[in-house]
KOLLUM-193456 format. One line per field, with one value per atom (N, C-alpha, C): residue number from 1; residue in one letter; x, y, z; atom name. Coordinates in Angstrom, 1 decimal. Layout:
seq [NUM_...]
type [A_...]
east [X_...]
north [Y_...]
up [Z_...]
atom [CA_...]
***
This chain:
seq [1_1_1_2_2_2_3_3_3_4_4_4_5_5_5_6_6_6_7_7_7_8_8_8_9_9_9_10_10_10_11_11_11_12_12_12_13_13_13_14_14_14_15_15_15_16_16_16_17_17_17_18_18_18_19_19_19_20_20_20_21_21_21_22_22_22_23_23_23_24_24_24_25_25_25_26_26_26_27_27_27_28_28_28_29_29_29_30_30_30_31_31_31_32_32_32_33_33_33_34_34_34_35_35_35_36_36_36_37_37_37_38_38_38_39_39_39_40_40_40_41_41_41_42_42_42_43_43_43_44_44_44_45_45_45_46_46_46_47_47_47_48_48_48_49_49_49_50_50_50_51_51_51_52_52_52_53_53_53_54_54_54_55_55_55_56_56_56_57_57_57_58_58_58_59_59_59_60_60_60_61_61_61_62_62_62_63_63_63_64_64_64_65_65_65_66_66_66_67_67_67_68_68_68_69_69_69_70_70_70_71_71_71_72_72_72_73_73_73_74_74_74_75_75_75_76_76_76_77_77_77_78_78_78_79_79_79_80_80_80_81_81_81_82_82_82_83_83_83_84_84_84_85_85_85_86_86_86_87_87_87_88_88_88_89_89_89_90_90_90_91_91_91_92_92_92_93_93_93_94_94_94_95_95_95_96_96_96_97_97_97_98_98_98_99_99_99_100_100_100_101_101_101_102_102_102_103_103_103_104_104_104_105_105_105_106_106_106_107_107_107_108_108_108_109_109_109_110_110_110_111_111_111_112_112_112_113_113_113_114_114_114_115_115_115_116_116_116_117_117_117_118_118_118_119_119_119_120_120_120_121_121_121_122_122_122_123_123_123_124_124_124_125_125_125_126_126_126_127_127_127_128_128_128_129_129_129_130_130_130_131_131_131]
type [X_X_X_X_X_X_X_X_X_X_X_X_X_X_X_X_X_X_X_X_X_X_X_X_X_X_X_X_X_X_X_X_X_X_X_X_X_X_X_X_X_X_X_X_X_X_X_X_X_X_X_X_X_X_X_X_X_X_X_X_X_X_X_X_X_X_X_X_X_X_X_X_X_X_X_X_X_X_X_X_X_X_X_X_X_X_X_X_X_X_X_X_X_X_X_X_X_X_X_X_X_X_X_X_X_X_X_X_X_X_X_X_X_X_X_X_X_X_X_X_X_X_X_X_X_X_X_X_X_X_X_X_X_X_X_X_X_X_X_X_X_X_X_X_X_X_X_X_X_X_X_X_X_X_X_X_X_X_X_X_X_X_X_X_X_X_X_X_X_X_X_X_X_X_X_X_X_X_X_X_X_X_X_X_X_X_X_X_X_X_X_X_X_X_X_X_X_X_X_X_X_X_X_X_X_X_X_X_X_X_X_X_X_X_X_X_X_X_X_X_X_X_X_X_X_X_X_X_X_X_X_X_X_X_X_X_X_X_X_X_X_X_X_X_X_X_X_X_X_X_X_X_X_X_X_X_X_X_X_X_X_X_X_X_X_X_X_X_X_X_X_X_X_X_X_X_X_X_X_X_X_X_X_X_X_X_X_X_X_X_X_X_X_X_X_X_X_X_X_X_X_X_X_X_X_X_X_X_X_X_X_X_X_X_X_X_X_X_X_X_X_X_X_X_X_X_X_X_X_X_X_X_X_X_X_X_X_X_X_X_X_X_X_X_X_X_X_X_X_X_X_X_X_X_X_X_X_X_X_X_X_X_X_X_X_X_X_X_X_X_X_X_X_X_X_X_X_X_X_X_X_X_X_X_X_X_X_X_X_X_X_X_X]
east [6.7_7.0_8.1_9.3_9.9_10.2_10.7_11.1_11.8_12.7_13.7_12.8_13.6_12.8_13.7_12.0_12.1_12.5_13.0_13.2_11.8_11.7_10.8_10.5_11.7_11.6_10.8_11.2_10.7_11.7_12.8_14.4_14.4_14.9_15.2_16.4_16.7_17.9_18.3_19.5_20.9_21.6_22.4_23.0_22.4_23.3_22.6_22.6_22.8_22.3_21.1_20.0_19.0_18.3_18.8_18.1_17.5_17.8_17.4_16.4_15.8_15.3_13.3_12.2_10.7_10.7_10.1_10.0_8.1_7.4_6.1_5.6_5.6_4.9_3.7_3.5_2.2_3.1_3.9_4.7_5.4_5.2_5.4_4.5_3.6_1.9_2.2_2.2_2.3_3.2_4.1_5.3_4.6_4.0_3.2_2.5_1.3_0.3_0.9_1.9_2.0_3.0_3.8_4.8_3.7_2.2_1.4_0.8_0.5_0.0_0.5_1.8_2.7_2.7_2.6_2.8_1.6_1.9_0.9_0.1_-0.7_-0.8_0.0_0.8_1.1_2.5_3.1_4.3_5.2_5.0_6.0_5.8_7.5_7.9_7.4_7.5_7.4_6.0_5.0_3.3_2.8_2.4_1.7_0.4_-0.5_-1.5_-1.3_-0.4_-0.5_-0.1_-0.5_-0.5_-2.2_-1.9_-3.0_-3.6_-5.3_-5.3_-6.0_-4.7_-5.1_-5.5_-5.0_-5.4_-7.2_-7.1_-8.3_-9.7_-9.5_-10.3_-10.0_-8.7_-8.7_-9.0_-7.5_-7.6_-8.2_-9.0_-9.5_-10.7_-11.5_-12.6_-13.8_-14.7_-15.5_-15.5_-14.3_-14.3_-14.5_-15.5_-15.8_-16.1_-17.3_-17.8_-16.7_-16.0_-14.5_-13.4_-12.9_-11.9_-11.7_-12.5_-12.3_-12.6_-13.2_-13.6_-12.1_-11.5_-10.2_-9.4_-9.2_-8.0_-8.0_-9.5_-10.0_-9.5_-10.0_-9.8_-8.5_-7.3_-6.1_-5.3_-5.6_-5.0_-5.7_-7.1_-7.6_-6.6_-6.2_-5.8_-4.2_-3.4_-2.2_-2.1_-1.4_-1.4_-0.9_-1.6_-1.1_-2.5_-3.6_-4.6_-5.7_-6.4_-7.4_-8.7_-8.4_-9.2_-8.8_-10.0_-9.4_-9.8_-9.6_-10.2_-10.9_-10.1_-10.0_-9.6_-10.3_-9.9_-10.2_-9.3_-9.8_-8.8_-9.4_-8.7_-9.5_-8.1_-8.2_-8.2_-9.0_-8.5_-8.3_-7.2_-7.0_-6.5_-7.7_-7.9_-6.9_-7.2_-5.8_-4.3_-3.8_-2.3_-2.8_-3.9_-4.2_-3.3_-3.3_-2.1_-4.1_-3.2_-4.2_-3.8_-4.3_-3.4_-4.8_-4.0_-4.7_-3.9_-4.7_-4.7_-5.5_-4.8_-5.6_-5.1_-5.7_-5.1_-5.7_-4.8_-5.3_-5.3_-5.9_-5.8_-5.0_-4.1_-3.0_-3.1_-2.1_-2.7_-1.2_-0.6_0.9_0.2_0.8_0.6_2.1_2.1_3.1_3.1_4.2_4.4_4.4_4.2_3.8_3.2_2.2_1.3_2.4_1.9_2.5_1.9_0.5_-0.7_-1.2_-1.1_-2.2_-2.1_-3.3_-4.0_-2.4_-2.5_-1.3_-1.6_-2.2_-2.1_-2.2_-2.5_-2.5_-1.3_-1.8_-0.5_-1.4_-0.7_-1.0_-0.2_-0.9_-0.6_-0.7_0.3_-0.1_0.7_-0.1_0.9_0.0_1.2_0.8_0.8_0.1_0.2_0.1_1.4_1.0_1.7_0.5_0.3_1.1_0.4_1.2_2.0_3.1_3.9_5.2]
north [15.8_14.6_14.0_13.5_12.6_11.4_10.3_9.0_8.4_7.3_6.3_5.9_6.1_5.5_4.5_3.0_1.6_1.0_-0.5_-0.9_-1.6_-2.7_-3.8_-4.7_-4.9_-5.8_-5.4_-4.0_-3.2_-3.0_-2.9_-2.8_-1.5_-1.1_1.0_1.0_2.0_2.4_3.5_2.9_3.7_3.9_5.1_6.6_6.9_7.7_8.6_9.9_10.1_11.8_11.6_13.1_13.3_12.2_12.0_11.3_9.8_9.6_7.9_8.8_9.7_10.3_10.2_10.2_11.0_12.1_13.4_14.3_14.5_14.7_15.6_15.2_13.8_12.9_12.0_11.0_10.3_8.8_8.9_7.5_7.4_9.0_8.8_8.1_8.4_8.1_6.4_6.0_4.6_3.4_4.4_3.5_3.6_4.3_4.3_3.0_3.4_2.9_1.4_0.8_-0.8_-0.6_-0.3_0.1_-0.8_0.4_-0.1_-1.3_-1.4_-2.7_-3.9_-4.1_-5.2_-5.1_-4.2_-4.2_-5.0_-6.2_-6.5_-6.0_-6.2_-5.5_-6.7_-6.0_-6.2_-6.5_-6.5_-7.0_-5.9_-4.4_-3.8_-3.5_-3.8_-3.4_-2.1_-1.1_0.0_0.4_0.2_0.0_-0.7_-1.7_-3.0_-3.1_-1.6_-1.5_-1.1_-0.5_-0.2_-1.5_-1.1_-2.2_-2.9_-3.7_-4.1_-5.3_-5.1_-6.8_-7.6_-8.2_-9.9_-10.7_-10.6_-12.1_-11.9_-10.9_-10.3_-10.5_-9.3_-9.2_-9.1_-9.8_-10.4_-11.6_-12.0_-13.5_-14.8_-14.3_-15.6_-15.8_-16.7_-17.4_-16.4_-16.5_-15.2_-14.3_-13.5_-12.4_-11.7_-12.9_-11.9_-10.7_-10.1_-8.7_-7.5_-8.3_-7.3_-7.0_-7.8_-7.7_-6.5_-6.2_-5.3_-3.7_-3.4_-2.7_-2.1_-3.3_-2.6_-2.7_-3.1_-2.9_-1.6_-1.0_0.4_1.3_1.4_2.6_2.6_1.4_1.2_2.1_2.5_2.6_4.7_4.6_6.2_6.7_6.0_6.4_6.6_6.3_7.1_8.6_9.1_10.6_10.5_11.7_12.2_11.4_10.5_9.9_10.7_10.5_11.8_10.6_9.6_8.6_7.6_6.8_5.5_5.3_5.3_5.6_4.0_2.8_1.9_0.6_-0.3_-1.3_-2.6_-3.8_-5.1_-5.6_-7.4_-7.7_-9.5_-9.9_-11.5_-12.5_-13.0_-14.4_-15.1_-16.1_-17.8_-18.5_-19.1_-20.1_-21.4_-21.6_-23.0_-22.8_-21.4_-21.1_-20.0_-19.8_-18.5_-17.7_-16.9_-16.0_-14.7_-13.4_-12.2_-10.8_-11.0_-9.7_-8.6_-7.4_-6.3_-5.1_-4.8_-4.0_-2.3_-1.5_-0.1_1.2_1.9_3.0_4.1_5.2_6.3_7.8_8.2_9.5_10.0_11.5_11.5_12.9_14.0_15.3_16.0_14.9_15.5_15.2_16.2_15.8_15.5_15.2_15.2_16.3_16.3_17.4_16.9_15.5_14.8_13.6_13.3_12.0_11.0_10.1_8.9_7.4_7.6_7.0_6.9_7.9_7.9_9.0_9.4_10.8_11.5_12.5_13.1_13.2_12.8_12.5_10.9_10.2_8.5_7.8_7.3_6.3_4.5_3.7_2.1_1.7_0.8_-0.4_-1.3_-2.4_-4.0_-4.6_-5.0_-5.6_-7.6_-7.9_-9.8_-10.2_-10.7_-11.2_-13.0_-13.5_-14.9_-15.7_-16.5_-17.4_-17.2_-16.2_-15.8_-14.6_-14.2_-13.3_-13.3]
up [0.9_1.5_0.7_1.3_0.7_1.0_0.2_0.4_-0.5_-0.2_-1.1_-2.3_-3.0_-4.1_-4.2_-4.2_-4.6_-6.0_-6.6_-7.1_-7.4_-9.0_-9.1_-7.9_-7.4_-6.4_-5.0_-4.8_-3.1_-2.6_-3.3_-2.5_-2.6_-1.4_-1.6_-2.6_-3.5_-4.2_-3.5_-3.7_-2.5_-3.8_-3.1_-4.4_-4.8_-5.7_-6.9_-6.4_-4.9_-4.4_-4.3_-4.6_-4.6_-5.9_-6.5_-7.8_-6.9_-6.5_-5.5_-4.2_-4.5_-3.7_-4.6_-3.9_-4.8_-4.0_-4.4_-3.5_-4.3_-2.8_-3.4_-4.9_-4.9_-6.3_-5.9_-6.7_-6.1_-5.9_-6.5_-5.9_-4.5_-3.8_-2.4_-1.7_-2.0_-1.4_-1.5_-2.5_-3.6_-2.1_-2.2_-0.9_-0.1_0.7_1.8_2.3_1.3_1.1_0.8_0.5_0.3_1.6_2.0_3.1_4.1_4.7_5.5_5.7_4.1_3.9_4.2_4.0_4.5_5.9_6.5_8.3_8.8_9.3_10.1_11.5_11.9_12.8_14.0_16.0_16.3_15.9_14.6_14.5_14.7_14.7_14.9_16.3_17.1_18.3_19.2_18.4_18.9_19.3_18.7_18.9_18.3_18.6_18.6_17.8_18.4_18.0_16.8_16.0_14.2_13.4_12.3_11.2_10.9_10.0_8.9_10.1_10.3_10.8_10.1_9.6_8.9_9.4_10.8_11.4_12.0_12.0_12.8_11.9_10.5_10.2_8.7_8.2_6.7_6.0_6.8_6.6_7.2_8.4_9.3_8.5_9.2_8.7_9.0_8.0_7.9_8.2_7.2_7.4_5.6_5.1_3.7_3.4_5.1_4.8_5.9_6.7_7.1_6.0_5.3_4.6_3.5_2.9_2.0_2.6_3.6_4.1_5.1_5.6_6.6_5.6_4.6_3.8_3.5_2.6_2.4_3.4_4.7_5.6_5.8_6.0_5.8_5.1_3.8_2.5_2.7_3.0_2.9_4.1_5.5_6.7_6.1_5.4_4.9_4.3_4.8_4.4_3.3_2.7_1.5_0.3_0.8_0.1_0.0_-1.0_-0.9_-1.2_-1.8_-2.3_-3.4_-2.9_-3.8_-5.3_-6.4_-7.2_-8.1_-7.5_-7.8_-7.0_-6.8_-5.6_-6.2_-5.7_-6.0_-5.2_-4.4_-3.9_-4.4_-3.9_-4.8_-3.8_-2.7_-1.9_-2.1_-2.7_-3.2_-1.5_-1.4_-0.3_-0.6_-1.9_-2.0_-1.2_-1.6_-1.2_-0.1_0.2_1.6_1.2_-0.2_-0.7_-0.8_-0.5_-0.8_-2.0_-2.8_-3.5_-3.5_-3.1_-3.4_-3.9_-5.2_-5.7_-6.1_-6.0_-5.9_-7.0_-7.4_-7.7_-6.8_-6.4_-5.7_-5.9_-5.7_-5.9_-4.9_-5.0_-4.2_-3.9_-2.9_-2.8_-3.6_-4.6_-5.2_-6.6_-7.3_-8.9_-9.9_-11.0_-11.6_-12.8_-13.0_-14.0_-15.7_-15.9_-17.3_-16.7_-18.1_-17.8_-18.3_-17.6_-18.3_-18.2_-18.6_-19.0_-17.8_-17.2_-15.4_-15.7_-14.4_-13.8_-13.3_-13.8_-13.0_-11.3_-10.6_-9.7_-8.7_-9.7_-9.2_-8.8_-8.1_-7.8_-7.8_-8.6_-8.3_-7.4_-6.9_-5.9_-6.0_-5.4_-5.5_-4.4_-3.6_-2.1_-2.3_-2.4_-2.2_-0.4_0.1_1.3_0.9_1.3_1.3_2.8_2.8_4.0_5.2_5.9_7.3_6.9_7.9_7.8_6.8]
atom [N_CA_C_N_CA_C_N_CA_C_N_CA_C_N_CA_C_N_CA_C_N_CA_C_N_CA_C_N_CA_C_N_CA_C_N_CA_C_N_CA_C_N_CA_C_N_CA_C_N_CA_C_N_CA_C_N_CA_C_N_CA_C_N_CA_C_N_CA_C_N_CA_C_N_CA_C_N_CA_C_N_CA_C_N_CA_C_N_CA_C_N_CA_C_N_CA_C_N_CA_C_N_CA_C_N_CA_C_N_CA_C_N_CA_C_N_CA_C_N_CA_C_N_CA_C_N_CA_C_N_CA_C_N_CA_C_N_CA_C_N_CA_C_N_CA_C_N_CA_C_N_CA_C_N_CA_C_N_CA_C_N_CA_C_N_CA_C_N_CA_C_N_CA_C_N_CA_C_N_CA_C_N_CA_C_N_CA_C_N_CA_C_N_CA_C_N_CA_C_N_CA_C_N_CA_C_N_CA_C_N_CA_C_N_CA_C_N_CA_C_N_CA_C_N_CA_C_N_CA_C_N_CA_C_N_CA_C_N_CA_C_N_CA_C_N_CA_C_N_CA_C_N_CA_C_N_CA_C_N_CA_C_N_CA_C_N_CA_C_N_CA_C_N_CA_C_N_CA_C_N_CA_C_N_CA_C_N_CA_C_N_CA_C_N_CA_C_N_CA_C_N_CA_C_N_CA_C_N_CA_C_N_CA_C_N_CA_C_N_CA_C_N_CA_C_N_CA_C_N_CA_C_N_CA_C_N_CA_C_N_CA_C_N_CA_C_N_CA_C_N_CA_C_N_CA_C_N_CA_C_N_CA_C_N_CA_C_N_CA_C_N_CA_C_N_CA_C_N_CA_C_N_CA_C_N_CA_C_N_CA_C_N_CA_C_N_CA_C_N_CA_C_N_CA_C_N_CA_C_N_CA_C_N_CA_C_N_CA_C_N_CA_C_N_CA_C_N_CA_C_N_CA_C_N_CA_C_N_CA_C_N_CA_C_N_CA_C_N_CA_C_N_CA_C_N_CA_C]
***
């Protein structure tokens, strides 16, 4: 699998050739997996029915025992995930801001550690108030 490799920000980097390129790593998976997460459900054009539902079954009112559960299947339902190895998610009702964070197990490995599983990828997608 390949894809643009991101900046700190989540900006793609353009040039470089293949070097601005991941091929078959766990930071493919990584982009995915927050890629998805940011999609709301209904907001993309093309099928309506994909994307995350926040409105549905994250962020509305009682949805303490939905939330953590569709984020999960969300994040397993991206290819290339084998499992989650680690999960947390944070609701601050003051600012209705959501952070979730994960590490995953992935089906690419790396060729050096660099203080992770040679196959993990972290995650961290912010959702704040609305789209």
């Amino acid at each position: 699998m390949r894809i643009r490799k991101v900046d700190a920000s989540g900006d793609m980097v353009m040039g470089g050739d293949q070097a601005s390129i991941w091929r078959d790593v766990p930071e493919v998976v990584g982009v995915l997996v927050e890629a998805r997460l940011n999609l709301w459900e209904g907001q993309w054009w093309l099928d309506a029915t994909q994307g995350t539902p926040y409105e549905q079954q994250v962020l509305g009112k009682r949805t303490e025992g939905l939330r953590d559960p569709a984020l999960q299947a969300r994040i397993l339902d991206t290819p290339g995930v084998v499992e989650i190895e680690a999960y947390n998610s944070v609701l601050d009702r003051q600012t209705r801001g959501l952070t979730v964070s994960a590490t995953i197990q992935t089906v690419y490995s790396r060729s050096y550690l660099a203080g992770q599983g040679a196959n993990t990828a972290n995650i961290t997608v912010k959702v704040e108030n609305g789209r």
